[in-house]
N, C-alpha and C positions, 0 to 999 in steps of 0.2 A: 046769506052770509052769517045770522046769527048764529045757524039751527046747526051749520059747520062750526061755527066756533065751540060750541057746547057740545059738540059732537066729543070735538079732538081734546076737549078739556074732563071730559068724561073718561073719557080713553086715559087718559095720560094719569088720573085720580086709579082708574084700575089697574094700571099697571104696579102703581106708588103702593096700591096696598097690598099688591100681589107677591112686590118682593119685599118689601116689611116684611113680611109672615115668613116668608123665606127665610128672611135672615135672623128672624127672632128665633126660628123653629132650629137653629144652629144651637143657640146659647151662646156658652162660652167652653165650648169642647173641641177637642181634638178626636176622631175617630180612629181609633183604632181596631183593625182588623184580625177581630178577634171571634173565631165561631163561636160556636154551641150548639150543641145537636138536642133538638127538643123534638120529641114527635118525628124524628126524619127529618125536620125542615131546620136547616144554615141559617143563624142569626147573625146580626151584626152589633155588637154593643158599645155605642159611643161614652168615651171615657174623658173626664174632665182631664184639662190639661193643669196639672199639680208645680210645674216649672216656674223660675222667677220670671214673669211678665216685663216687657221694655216697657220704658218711660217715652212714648211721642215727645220727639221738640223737633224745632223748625224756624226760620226763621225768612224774611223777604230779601229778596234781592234789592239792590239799590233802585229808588224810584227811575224811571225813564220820563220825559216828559216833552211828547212834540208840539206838533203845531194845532192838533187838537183832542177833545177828548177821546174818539175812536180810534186814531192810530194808536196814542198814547199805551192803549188797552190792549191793541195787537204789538207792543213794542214787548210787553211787559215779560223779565223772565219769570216762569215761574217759581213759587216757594223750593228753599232748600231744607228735605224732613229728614231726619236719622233717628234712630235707636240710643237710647243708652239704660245701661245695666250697671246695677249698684253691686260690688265687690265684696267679700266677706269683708276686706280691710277700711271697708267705707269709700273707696276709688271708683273713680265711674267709669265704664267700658261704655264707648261710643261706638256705633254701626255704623257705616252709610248703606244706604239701599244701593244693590245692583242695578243694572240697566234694563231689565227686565219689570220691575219695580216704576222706576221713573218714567219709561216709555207710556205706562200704562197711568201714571199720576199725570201724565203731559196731557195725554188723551182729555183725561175728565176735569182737569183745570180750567186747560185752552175753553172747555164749553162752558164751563160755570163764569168765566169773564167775557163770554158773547154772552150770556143769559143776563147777565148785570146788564149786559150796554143794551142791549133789547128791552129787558121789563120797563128798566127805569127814561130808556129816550123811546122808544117807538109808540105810536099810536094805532098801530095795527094789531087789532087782536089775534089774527090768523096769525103775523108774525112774532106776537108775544107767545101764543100756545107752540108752536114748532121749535121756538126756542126752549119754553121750558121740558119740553118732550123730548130734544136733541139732549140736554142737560142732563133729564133721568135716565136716558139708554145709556148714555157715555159713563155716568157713573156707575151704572148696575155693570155692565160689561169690565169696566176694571176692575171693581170688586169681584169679580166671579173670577177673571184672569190670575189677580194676586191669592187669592186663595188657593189656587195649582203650587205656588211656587214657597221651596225651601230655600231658607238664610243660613246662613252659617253665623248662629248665634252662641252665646255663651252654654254651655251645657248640650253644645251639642246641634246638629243640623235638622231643621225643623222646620214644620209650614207657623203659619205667625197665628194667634189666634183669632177671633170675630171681634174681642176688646180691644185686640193690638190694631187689626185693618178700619174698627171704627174710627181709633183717636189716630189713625195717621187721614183720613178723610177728615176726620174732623178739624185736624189742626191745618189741612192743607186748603179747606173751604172758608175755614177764619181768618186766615192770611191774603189769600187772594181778595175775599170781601174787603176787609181792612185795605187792603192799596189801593180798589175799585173804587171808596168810597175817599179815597183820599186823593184822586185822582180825579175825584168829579167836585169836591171839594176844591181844587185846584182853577177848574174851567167854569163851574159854577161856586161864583163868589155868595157867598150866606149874609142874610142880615147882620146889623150891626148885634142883636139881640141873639142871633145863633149863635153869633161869637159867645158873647157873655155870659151863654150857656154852658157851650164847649171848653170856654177858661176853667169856669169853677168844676163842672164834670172832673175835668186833666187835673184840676188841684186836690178834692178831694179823693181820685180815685176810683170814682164809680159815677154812675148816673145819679145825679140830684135830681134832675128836670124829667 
């Protein structure tokens, strides 16, 4: 049982750094298909993307709250993320993503709030590694999916960049966390000293503790 469990957690570390490399080896470019004939041989020259970049925002949907913490977690809807674009005139142009967009954020959400309810309550490690393995396919495969697809953005119709699809992952992994954790907050009640933490933390701001 061990020697499976170290197995699939190996597995799962090489796949993590397989598509790291992946996605680092993008930057922050746009390719465009542009030859050049050197020697005979058809190059490709990826070209930094020089447009104004969207600002990630997003926010939670209102909390759900049943009768216990795991339905509670499958009630939940997910984060609502859009675009927005600062104007010559200083006004903001707001985007909503398509349905092609959110179908594929449902995907890798829906697994990152099973991967919460699994690391943090089960005591099986087979079934913690399969979670967190379910978690990184779901996410690599929407990533790879949204990268296909053009927005009809300000300036024109376009695929988003590797900085844009980070902070819309990023911003939709911190919001689901945040309700996960406030939702177990909910069903698991904290010391009276968590609180006391938790007060002065919310009062000044950031983590004191």
């Amino acid at each position: 049982m061990l020697i499976k469990s170290l197995s699939v957690r190996f597995f799962i570390l090489a796949i993590l750094l397989i598509f790291s490399s992946c996605s680092n080896s993008l930057e922050n470019t746009q390719v465009i298909n542009r030859s050049e004939t050197k020697g005979g041989a058809m190059t490709v020259t990826p070209s930094p993307f020089l447009g104004q970049k969207a600002k990630i925002r997003g926010e939670n949907s209102p909390v759900k709250i049943a009768e216990n913490l795991e339905v509670s977690v499958l009630q939940q809807e997910l984060p609502n993320i859009w675009l927005e674009f600062e104007r010559e005139n200083g006004e903001v142009s707001t985007i909503e993503l398509d349905n092609r967009f959110h179908e594929n954020l449902k995907s890798a959400g829906n697994s990152l709030f099973h991967y919460q309810f699994v690391i943090n309550n089960s005591e099986n490690p087979d079934e913690k590694a399969q979670a967190s393995y379910d978690q990184l396919i779901s996410a690599a495969n929407a990533r790879n999916e949204i990268r296909k697809f053009e927005a009809d953005l300000p300036g024109g119709k376009r695929k988003l960049t590797e900085d844009e699809i980070d902070g819309i992952f990023k911003k939709q992994s911190g919001l689901i966390n945040d309700r996960y954790f406030e939702l177990d907050d909910h069903f698991k009640p904290k010391s009276d000293f968590y609180r006391f933490k938790k007060s002065i933390n919310e009062k000044f701001g950031y983590s004191i503790f």
